[in-house]
N, C-alpha and C positions, 0 to 999 in steps of 0.2 A: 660357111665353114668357120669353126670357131678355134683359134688357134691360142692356146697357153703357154704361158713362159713361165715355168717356175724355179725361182731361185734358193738356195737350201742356205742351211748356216755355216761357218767354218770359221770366224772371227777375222781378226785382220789380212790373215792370209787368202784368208779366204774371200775376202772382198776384193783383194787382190787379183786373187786367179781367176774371179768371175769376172772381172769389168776387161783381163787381159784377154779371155776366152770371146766374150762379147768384142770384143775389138779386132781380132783373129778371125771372126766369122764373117764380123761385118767389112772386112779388108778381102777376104774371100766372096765376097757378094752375097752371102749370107745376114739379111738384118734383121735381127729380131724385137727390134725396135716396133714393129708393125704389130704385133704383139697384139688379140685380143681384149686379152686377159694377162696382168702380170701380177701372182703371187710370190712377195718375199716374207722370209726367215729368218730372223735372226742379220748377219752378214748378209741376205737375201733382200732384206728389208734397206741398206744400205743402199747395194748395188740395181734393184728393183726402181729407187727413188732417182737416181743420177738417170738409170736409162730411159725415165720419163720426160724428166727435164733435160737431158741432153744438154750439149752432146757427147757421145759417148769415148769419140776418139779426146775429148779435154781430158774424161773421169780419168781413161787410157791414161796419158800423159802422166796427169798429177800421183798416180800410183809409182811409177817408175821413179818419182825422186825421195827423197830421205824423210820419215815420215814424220812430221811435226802436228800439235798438237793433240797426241796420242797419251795415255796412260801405259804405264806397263805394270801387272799387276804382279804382286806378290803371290805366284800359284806352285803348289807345289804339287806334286804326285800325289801325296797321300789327299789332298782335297779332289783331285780327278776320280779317285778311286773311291772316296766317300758319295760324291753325286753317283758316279756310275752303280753302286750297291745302293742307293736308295731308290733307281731306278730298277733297276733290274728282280726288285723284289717281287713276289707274287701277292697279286691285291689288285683291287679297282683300281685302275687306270688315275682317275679322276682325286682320291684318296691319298693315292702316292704324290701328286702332284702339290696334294697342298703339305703332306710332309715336306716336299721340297720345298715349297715357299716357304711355309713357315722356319725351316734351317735357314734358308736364304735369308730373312727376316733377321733373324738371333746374329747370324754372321757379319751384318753387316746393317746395320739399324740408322747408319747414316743417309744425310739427304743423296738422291741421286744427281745432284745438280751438278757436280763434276764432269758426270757420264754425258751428261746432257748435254753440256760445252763440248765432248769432243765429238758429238754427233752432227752437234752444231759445226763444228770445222767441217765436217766430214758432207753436210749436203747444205747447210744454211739454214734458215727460216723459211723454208717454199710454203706455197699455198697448195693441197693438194693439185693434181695434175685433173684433167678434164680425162683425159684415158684412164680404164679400169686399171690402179691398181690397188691389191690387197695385202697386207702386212699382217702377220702373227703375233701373238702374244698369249701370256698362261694365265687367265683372273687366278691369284693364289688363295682366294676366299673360296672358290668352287672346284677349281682344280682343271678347268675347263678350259676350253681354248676356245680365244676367241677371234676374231677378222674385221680390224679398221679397215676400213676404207674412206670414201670424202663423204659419207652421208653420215658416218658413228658421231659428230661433234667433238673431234678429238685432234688436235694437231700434228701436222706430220710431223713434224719434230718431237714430238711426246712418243709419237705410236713408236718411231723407228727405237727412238730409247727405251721402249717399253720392250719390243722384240728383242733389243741387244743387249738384255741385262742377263746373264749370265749367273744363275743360281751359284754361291759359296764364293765366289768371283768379284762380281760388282753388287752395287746396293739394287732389289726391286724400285719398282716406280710405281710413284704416284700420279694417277690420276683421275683425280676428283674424289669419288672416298671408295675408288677402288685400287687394289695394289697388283702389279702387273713383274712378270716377271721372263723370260725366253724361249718364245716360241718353237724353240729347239728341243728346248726336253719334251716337249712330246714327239715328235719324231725329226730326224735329217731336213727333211723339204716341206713335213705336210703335205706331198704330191697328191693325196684323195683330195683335197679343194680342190682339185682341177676337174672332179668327176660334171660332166657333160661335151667336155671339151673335145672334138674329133682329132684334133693334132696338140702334140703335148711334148715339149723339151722342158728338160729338166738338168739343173746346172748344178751340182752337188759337192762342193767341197770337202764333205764327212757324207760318208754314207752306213755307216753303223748303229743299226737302231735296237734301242731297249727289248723288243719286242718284234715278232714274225709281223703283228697286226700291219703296224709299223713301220717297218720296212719300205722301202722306195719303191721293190720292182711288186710287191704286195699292195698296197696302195693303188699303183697305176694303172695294176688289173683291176680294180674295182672304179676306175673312171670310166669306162668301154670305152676310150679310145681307140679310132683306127690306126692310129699312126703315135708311139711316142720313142721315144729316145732320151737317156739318161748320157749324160757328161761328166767324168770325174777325175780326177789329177790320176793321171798315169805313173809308172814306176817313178820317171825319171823328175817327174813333178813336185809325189810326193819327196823326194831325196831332198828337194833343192828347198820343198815351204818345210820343211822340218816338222819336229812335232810337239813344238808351243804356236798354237794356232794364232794365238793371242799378243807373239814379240812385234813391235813395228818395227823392227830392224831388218825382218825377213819380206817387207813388204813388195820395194821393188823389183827382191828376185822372183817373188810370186803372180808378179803382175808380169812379168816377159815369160815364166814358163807358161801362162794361160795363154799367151798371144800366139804361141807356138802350138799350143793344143788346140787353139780353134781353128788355125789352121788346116789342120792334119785331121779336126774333125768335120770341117764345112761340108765335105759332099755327103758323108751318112746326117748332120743335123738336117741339110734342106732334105734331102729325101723324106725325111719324116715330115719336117713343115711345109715342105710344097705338094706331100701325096695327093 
């Protein structure tokens, strides 16, 4: 039985409310640490990489205190609104993507090495883990999406910066003479990388996709999964992470309402992962 864990993006909150959800489940007896397969996104790619190297109740912890080492970026509405209408246009998939990078590009044509330091705070210099996991990213030369893992020749530390780079936001990434940019604009979780997987949870801090293709519960049926379930900040969640994904200031309250919702979600996740 092949069990997936797939973690979506949502930015600083959002790695918040995944590591307090994962910590809520695993205090409930629910551990998904066991995890076949662990695909992260973006924020996913953050919290994907702590849950490999463990442990999880530390990542738990360190969310809940005041967050240092964070950027906070100069983002405005009107730039939310410019990525979401470059998406949402009608056109190849693939097309659109390197219109995004390429703006991403213009906007921001600085090194990413900033970014990289605060990723670096955020899991260290690890060696990939010996369990599968896989991280997203967009090549912005093809428009394509692509999946490190420990056999690409690519550093966790590079990959995770390469999923957390945020089109109009942060600078793309370089690595080697290709340029990488957030595995998020193609969709929430990416949850079709899970397709063969019989049990399938899915941790989604945003779940609004560009596109029906896209879409999370649209995806998961095309995995044939027996068994998945999707997880997402409930009313009282979203109130409390607000809606700058991106502030670290909202970190710690994001990281105790996830603790709370894994709680309250333990017996429908195992259902799904123990079917």
């Amino acid at each position: 039985m092949t069990r997936t864990l797939v973690l979506g993006g949502g930015g600083v909150t959002g790695v918040a409310w995944e590591l307090g959800v994962l910590e809520g489940l695993r205090r409930a007896g629910v551990d998904l640490s066991d995890a076949d397969v662990v695909i992260g996104t973006s924020a996913g790619s953050v919290v994907g990489t702590r849950l490999r190297l463990g442990p999880i109740d530390v990542a738990y912890d360190e969310q809940t205190l005041p967050a240092t080492g964070e950027l906070t970026p100069a983002i405005g509405r009107t730039t939310m609104i410019r990525l979401g209408i470059m998406l949402a246009r009608r056109g190849e998939p693939a097309a659109k993507l390197r219109k995004v990078g390429k703006a991403a590009l213009k906007a921001h044509p600085e090194s990413a090495d900033a970014r990289r330091d605060v990723m670096r705070s955020r899991i260290g210099e690890p060696e990939w883990p010996a369990a599968d996991l896989r991280i997203t990213a967009i090549d912005i030369g093809t428009g394509e999406l692509v999946v490190f893992d420990r056999s690409s020749g690519v550093s966790l530390l590079d990959a995770v910066t390469a999923s957390c780079a945020v089109p109009l936001v942060w600078p793309p990434v370089v690595i080697g003479s290709t340029t990488y940019i957030d595995g998020g604009v193609r969709s929430p979780a990416n949850a079709d990388l899970a397709t063969g997987a019989e049990r399938i949870v899915v941790l989604a801090p945003l779940t609004r996709a560009m596109s029906r293709e896209h879409a999370i519960s649209v995806q998961l049926e095309r995995t044939g999964a027996s068994a998945s379930i999707v997880v997402a900040p409930d009313a009282e969640a979203e109130v409390i992470m607000g809606d700058n994904s991106l502030d670290p200031e909202m970190r710690p309250a994001s990281a105790v309402t996830g603790l709370r919702q894994g709680a309250l979600a333990a017996e429908a996740v195992a259902a799904a992962w123990n079917a």
